[in-house]
C-alpha positions as CSV (number, residue, x, y, z in Angstrom):
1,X,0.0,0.0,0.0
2,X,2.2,2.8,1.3
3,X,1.6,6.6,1.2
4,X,1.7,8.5,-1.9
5,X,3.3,11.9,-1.7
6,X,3.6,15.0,-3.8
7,X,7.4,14.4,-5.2
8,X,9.5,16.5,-3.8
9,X,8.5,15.9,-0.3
10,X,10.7,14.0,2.0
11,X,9.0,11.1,3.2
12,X,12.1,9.4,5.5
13,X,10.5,10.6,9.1
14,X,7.7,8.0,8.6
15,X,10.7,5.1,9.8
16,X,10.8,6.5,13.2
17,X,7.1,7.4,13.4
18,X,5.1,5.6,16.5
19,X,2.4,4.2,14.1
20,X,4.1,2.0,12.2
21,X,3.1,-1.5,12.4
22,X,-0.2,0.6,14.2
23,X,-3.8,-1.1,12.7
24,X,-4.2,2.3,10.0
25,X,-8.0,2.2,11.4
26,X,-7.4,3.4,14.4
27,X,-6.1,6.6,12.5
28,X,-9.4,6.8,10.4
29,X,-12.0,6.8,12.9
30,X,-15.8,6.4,11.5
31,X,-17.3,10.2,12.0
32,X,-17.9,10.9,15.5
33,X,-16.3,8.3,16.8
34,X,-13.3,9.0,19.6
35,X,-9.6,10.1,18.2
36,X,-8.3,9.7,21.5
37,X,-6.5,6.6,21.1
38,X,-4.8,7.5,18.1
39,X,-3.7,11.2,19.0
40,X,-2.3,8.8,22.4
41,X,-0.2,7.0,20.0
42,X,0.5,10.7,18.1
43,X,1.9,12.1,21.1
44,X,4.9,10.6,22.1
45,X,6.4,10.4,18.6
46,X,10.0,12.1,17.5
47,X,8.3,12.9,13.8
48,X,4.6,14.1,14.8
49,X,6.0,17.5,13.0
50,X,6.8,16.0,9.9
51,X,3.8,14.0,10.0
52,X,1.5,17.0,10.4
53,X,3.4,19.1,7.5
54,X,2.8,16.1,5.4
55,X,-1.2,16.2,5.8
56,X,-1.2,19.5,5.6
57,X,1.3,20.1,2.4
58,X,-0.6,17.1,0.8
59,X,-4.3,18.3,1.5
60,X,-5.2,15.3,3.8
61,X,-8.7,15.8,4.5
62,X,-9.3,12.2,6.5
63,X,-7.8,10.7,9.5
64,X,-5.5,11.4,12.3
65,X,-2.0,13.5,11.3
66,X,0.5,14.5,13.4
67,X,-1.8,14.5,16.2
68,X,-4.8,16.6,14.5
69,X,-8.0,15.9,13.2
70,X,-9.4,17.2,10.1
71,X,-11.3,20.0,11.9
72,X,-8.0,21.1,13.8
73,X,-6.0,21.3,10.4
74,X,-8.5,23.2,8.3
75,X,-8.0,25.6,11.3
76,X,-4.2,25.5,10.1
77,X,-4.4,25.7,6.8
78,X,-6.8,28.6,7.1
79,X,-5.0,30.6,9.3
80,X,-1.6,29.9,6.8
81,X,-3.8,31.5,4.2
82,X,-4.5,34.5,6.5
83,X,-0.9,34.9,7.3
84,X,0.2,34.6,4.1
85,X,-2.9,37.3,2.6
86,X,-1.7,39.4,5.3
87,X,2.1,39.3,4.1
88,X,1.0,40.0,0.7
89,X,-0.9,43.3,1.5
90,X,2.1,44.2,3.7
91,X,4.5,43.8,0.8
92,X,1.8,44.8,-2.1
């Protein structure tokens, strides 16, 4: 199976991450089930930054990354696009 990713993103991190070997359901919960348990696994791992950047550079919209549910990283991405609108009027 493995995880597809836009090319020029390094990929390496997901060696060291704590989910490997991890049942992949546990990071797609069915809609409004608990997240807990797989944000507990999330936690504790050296690469939950890379894992997060990944979602987020590759427009993840399901499951558990780097810790945070879909809801938390559309709050992420939108407020990127706020800081970045900002810049540009700054600079424009």
């Amino acid at each position: 199976m493995g995880i597809f990713a836009k090319p020029d993103l390094d990929i390496d991190w997901q060696e060291y991450s704590n989910c490997l070997g991890v049942d992949p359901d546990l990071f797609f919960p069915e809609r409004g089930a608990s997240t807990r348990e797989a944000k507990d696994v999330c936690r504790a791992c050296v690469v939950r930054a890379d894992c997060l950047e990944f979602a987020l550079q590759n427009g993840e919209k399901f499951g558990i990354w780097g810790g945070m549910s879909e809801r938390e990283r559309r709050r992420i991405r939108r407020q990127r696009a706020l800081e970045r609108a900002a810049a540009a009027a700054e600079t424009g």
